[in-house]
C-alpha positions as CSV (number, residue, x, y, z in Angstrom):
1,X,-25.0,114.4,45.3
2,X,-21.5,113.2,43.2
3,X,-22.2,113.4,39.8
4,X,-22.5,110.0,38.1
5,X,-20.0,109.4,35.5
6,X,-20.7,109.7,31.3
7,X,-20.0,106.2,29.5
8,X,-18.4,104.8,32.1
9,X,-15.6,102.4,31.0
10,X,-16.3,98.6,33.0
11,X,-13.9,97.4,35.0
12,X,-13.0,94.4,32.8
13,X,-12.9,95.9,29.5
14,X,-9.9,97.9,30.7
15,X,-6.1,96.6,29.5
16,X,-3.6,96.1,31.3
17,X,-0.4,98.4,30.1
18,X,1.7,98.0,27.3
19,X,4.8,96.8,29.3
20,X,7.2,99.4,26.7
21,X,4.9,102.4,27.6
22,X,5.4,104.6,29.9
23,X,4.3,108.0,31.2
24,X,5.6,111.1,29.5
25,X,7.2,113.4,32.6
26,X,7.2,117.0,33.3
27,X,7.7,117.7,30.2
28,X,5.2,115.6,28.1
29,X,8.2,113.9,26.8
30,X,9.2,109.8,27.1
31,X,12.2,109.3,28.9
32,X,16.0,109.5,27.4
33,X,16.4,106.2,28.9
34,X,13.8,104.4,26.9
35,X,12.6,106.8,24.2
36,X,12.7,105.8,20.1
37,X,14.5,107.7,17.6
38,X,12.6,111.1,16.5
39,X,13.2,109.6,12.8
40,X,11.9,105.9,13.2
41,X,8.6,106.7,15.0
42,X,6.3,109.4,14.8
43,X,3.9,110.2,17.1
44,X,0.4,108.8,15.4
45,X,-2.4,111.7,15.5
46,X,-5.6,110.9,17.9
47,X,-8.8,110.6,16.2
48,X,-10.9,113.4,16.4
49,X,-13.4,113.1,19.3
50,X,-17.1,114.4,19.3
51,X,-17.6,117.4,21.8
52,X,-19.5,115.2,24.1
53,X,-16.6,112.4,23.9
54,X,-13.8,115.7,24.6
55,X,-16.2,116.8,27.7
56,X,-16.3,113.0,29.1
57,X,-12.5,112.7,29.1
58,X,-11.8,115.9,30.9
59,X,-13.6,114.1,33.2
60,X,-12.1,110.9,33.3
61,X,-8.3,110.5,34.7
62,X,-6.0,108.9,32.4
63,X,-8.7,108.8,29.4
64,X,-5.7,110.4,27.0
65,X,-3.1,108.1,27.5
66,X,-5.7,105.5,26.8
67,X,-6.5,106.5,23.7
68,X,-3.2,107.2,22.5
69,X,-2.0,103.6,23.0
70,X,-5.0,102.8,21.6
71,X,-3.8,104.5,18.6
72,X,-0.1,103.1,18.3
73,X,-1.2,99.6,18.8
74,X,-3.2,100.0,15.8
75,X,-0.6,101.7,13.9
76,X,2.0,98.9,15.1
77,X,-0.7,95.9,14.0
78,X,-1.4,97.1,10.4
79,X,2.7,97.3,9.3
80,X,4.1,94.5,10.9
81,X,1.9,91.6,11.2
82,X,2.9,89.4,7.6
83,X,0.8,86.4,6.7
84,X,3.4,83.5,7.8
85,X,3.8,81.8,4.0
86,X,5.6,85.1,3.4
87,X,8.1,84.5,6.5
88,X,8.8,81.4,5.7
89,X,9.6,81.7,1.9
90,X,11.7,84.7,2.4
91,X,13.8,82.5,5.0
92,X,13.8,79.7,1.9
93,X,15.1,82.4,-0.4
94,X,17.8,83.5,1.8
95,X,19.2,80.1,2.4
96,X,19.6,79.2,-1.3
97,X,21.0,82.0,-2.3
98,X,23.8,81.7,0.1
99,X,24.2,78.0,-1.4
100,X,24.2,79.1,-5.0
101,X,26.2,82.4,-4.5
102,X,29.0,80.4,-2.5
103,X,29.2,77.8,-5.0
104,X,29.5,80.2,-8.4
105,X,32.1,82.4,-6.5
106,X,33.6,79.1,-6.0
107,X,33.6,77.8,-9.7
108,X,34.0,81.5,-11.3
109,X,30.9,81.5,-12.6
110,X,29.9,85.1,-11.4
111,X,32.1,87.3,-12.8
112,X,33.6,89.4,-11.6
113,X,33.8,87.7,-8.6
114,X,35.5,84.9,-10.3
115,X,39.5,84.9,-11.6
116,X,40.0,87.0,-15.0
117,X,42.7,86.6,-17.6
118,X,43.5,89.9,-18.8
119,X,45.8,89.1,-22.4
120,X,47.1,92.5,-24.5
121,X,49.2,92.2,-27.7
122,X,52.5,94.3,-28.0
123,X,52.8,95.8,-30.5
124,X,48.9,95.8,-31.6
125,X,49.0,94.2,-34.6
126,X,51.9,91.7,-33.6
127,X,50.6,88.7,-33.4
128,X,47.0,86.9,-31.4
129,X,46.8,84.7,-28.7
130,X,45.1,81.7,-27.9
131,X,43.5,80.7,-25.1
132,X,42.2,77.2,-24.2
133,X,39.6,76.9,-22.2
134,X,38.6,80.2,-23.7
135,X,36.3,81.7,-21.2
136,X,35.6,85.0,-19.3
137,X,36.1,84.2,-15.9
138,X,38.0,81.1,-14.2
139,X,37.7,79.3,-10.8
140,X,40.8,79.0,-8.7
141,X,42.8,76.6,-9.2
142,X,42.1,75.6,-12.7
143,X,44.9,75.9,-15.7
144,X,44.8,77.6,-18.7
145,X,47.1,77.0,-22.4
146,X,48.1,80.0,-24.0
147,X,49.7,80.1,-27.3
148,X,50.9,82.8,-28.9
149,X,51.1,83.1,-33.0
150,X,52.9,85.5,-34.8
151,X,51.2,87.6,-37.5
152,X,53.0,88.0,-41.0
153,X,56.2,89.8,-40.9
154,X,56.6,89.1,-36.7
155,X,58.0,86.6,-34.5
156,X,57.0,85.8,-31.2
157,X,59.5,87.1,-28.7
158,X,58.5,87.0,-24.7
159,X,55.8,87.1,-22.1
160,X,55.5,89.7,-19.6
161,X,53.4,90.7,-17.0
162,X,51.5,88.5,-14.9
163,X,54.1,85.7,-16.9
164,X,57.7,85.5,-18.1
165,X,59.2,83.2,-20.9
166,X,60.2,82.9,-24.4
167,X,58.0,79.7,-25.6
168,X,55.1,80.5,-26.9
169,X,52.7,77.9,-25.9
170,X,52.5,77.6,-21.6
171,X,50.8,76.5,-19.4
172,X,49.1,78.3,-16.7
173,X,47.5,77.7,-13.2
174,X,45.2,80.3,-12.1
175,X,45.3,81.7,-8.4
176,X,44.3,85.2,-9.2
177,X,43.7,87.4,-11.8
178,X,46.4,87.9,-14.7
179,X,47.1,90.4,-16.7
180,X,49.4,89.3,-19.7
181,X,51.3,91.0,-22.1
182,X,52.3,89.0,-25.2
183,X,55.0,91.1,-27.2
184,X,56.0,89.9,-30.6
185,X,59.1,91.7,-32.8
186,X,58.7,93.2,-36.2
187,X,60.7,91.2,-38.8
188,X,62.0,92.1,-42.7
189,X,62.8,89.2,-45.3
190,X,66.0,88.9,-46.8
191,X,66.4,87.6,-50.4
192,X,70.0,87.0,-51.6
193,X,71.0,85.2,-54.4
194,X,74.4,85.2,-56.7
195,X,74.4,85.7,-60.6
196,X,75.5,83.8,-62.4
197,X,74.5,80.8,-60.0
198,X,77.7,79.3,-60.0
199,X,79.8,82.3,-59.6
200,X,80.1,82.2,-55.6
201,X,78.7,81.8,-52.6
202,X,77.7,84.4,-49.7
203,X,78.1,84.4,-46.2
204,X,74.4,84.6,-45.4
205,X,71.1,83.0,-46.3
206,X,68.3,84.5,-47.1
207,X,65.8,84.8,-43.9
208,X,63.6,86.7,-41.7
209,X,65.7,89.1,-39.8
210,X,64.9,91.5,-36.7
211,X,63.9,94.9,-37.9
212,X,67.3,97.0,-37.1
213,X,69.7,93.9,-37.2
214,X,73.4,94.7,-38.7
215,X,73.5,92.0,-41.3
216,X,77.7,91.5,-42.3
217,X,77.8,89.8,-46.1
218,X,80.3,88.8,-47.8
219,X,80.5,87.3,-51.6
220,X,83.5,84.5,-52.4
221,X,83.9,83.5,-55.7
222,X,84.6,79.8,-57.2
223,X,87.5,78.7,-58.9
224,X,86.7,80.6,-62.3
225,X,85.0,83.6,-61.1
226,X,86.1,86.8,-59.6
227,X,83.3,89.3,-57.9
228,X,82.7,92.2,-59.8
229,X,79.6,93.6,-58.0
230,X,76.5,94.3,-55.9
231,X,72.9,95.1,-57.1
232,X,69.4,95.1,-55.9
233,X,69.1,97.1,-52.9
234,X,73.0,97.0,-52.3
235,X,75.5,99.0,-54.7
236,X,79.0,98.8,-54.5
237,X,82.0,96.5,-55.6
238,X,83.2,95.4,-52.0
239,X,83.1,91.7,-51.6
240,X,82.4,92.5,-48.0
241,X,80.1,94.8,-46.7
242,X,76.9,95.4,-43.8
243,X,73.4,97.1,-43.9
244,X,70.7,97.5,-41.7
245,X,67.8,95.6,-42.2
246,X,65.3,98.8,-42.3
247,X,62.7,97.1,-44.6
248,X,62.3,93.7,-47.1
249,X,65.3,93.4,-49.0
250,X,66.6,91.9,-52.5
251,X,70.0,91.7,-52.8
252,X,72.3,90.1,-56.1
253,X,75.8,89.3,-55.8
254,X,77.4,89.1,-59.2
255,X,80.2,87.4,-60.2
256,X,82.4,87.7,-63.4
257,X,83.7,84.0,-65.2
258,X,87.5,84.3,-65.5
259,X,90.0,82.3,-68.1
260,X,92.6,79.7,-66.9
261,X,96.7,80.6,-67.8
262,X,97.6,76.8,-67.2
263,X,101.4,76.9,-67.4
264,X,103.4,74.1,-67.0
265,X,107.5,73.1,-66.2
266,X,109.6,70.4,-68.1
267,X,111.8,69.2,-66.4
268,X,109.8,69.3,-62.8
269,X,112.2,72.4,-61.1
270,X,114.1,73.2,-64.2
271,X,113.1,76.7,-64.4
272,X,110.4,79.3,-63.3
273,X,107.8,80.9,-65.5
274,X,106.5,84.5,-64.3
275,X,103.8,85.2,-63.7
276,X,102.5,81.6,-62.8
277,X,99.5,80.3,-63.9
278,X,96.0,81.5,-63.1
279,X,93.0,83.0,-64.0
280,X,92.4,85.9,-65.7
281,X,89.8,88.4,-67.0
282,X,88.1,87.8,-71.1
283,X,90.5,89.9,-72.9
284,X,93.3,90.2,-70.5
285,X,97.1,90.7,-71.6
286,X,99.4,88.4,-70.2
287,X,103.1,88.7,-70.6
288,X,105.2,85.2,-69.4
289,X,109.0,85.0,-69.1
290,X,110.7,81.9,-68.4
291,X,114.1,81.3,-66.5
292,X,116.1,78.7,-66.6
293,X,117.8,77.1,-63.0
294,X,121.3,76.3,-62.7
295,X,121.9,73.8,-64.6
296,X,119.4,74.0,-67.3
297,X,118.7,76.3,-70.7
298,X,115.3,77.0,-71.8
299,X,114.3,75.2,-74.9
300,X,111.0,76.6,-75.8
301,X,107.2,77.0,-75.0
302,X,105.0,74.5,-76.6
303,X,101.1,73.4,-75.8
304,X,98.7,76.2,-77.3
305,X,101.8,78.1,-78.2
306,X,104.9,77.3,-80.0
307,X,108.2,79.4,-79.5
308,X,111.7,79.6,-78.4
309,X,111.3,82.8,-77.4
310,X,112.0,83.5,-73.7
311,X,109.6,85.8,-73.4
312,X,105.9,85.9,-75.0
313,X,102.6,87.6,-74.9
314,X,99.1,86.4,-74.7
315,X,95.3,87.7,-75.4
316,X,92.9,85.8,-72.9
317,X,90.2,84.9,-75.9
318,X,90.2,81.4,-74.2
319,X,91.8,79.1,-71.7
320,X,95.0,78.3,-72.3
321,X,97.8,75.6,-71.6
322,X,101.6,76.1,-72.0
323,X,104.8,74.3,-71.2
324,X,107.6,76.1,-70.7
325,X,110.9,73.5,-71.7
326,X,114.5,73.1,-70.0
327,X,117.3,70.9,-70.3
328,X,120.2,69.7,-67.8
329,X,123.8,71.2,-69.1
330,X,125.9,68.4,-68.8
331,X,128.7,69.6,-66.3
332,X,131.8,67.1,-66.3
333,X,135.0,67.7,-64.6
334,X,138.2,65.7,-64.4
335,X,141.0,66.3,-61.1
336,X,143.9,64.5,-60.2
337,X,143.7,63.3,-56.2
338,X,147.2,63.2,-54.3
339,X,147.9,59.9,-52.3
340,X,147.3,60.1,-48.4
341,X,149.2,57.5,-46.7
342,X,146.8,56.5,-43.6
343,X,144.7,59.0,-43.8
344,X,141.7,59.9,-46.7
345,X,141.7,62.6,-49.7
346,X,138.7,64.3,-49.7
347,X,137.0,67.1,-52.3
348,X,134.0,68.5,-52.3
349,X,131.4,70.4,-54.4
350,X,127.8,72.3,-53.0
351,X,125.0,73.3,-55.4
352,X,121.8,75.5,-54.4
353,X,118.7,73.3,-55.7
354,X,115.0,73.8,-56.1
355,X,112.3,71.6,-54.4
356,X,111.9,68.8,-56.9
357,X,114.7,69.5,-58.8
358,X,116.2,65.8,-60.1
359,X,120.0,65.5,-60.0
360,X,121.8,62.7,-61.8
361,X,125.2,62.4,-60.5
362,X,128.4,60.1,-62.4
363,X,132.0,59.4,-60.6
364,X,134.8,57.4,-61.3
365,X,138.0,56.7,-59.6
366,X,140.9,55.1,-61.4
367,X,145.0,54.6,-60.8
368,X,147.4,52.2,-59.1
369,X,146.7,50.3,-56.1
370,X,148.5,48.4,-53.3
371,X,146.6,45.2,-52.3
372,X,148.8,44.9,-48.9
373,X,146.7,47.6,-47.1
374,X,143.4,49.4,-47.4
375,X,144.5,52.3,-49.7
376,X,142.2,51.2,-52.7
377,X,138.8,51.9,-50.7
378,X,136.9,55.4,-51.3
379,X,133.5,56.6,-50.5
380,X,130.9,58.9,-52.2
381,X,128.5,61.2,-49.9
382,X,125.7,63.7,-50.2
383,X,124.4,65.8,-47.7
384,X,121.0,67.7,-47.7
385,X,120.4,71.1,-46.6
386,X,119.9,70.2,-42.9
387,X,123.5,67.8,-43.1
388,X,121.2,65.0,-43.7
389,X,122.8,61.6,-45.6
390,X,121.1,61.3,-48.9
391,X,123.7,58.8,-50.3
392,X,126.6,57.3,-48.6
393,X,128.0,54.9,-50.5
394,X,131.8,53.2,-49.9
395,X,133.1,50.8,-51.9
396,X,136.4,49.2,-53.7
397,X,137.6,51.5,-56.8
398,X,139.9,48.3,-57.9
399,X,136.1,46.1,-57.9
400,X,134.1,49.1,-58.9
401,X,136.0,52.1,-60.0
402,X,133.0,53.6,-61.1
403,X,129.7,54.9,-59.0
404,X,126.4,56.5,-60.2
405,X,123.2,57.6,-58.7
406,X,120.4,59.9,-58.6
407,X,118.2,61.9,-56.1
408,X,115.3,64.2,-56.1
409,X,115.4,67.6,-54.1
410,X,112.9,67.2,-51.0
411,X,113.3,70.9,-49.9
412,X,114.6,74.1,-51.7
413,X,118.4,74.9,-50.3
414,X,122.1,74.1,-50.8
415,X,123.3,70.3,-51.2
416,X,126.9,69.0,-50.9
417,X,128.9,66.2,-52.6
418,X,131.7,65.0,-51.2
419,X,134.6,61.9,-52.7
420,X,137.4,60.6,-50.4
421,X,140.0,58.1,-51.2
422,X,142.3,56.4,-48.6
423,X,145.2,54.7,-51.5
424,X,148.7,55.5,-51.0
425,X,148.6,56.1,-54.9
426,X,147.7,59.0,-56.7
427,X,144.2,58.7,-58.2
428,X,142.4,59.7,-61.5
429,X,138.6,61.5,-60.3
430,X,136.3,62.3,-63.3
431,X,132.9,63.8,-62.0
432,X,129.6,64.6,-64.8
433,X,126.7,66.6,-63.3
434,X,123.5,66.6,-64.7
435,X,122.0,69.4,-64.4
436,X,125.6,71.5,-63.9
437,X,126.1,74.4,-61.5
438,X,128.1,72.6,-59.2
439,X,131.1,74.2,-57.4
440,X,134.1,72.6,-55.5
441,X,133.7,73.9,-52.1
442,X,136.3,72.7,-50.2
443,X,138.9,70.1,-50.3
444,X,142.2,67.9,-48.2
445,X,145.2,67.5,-49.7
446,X,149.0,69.0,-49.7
């Protein structure tokens, strides 16, 4: 009689197969094909069965397998089923936190996803800069004002970097990060100043000045004042000199007040005086000589001192003002001038004269004349250095035997006056000069 089966399993209760399971092979293992990772799934442990349960399923074909899906559909059910307000709020999360991440990496909210401006100082200590808007991170596209201020004893001098330039306050439109270097240059003052005030004046001013600039100074005195010196932080007695502006400086250019030798001529160009007027040191000995020009004799010295004395000497205890006096020697001459029939007598005299110099000149021309022909006209000339006419005067010695005149010398040189007669009669010349010195340097007659 077949032997009637233990707790048998009804024919409806059974379920159908998991569609991923399938039978282990040969080996008791699942197939390469379709098997899970070793490390995602692990094999779940069958429950312990009774001894009467373990002699039913030796019995029962298939009993293990059944139980062992059994087992991983239970393990499956308790880890992955989630209530469905959990599902659905994670999903909400997701979604606005792509919105609100997009939108902050968008406005540079989220550092450091969003644009930086990096800004160093060179050297530290130089100077600061300021930013506007100031703010940690930046969105693309926006613009940025930096301006860049100077500490005491620097000056701004350049950009570099991420930007280039010598203003200090630009403008900036971000499109990625920066990184900024502001570099400023150490500076040293300059004080300069002249003692007394008056005294002179100085090529430079005073002013902030690059440390390690060549500074070239010079000192020029007024009218009145010589330099004597340099003191401060500058020695010496150079009126021109350079340093290197190494630190702050104070510098003093001191001038000496000189006394005025005023020395005057009388006659304009009668004379010279040596030396000439100027100034001169408190308690300086001058020695002046005066010498007379062609023409003229020294008289004397008059203003602050009175003396006929060629030659004098002076203490500079004060300003002073002298004249040094000449007069004209009269020069006069008398000559007898042959007749030319048809063509002129002629004589002449030459006479080197100082710029200035005033001449005063006297001529007369008497003797017979013939009224039948032209033989009574004669002419007076002078010639300048260059052969220049200053007078040229022709005239009738019966109407005007006599002719005077005067010029001043316009240039230093040699002048020439020259007297021509055309009468067939001898003639009387008397010439004055005033001042004398003339000579006769040429003349036309047999």
């Amino acid at each position: 009689m077949p032997e009637k089966e233990l707790n048998p399993e009804p024919d409806n209760s059974r379920e159908p197969h998991d569609e991923d399971f399938e039978p282990l092979d040969k080996n008791n293992e699942f197939s390469k094909e379709n098997s899970e990772p070793a490390d995602e799934y692990e094999e779940p442990p069958l429950e312990p069965e009774t001894p009467a349960e373990v002699s039913q399923s030796e019995k029962i074909p298939g009993y293990y397998f059944y139980r062992r899906k059994q087992a991983k559909t239970k393990l499956k059910g308790r880890h992955s089923k989630m209530p469905a307000w959990f599902n659905i709020s994670l999903a909400v999360l997701i979604v606005l936190g792509v919105i609100f991440g997009s939108w902050g990496l968008t406005a540079g909210h989220f550092p450091p996803w969003g644009i930086a401006v990096d800004v160093s100082i060179s050297p530290s200590g130089g100077g600061t800069v300021n930013l506007s808007p100031d703010k940690s991170s930046y969105s693309r596209g926006s613009s940025i004002n930096l301006n860049a201020v100077a500490a005491a004893g620097y000056r701004f001098d350049h950009w570099s970097g991420d930007l280039s330039g010598t203003n200090p306050a630009v403008s900036l439109s971000l499109n990625s990060s920066k990184n900024i270097v502001a570099n400023f240059v150490r500076q040293f003052q300059l004080n300069i100043s002249t003692s007394p005030q008056a005294g002179g004046s100085l090529s430079t001013v005073s002013g902030s000045f690059d440390a390690g600039s060549v500074i070239e100074l010079s000192a020029n005195p007024m009218q009145g004042y010589r330099f004597d010196h340099w003191s401060g932080d500058l020695s010496g007695t150079d009126p021109s000199i350079s340093f290197i502006m190494d630190a702050n400086k104070t510098i003093v250019a001191n001038f000496v007040p000189l006394l005025l030798l005023a020395v005057n001529i009388s006659p304009n160009a009668a004379g010279i005086v040596t030396p000439e007027g100027d100034y001169f040191d408190y308690g300086a000995s001058i020695t002046l000589t005066a010498q007379a020009a062609p023409g003229y004799q020294f008289i004397g010295w008059t203003g602050d001192l009175t003396t006929n004395l060629t030659t004098i000497n002076i203490t500079m205890d004060k300003n002073y003002t002298l004249t040094a006096n000449f007069a004209p020697v009269i020069q006069t001459t008398s000559l007898v001038l042959p007749n030319r029939i048809g063509e002129s007598t002629w004589i002449s005299w030459s006479k080197e004269l100082l710029k200035d110099q005033y001449i005063v000149i006297n001529s007369s021309l008497t003797g017979a004349f013939n009224l039948s022909d032209s033989s009574h006209l004669w002419r007076v000339e002078v010639f300048g250095p260059d052969g220049e006419h200053i007078e040229n005067w022709f005239g009738d010695y019966w109407l005007t035997p006599e002719h005077i005149f005067a010029f001043t010398a316009q240039v230093s040189g040699t002048y020439m006056l020259k007297i021509s007669h055309y009468s067939s009669f001898i003639k009387d010349l008397n010439m004055s000069f005033s001042p004398g010195g003339w000579v006769i340097s040429g003349y036309s007659w047999s």
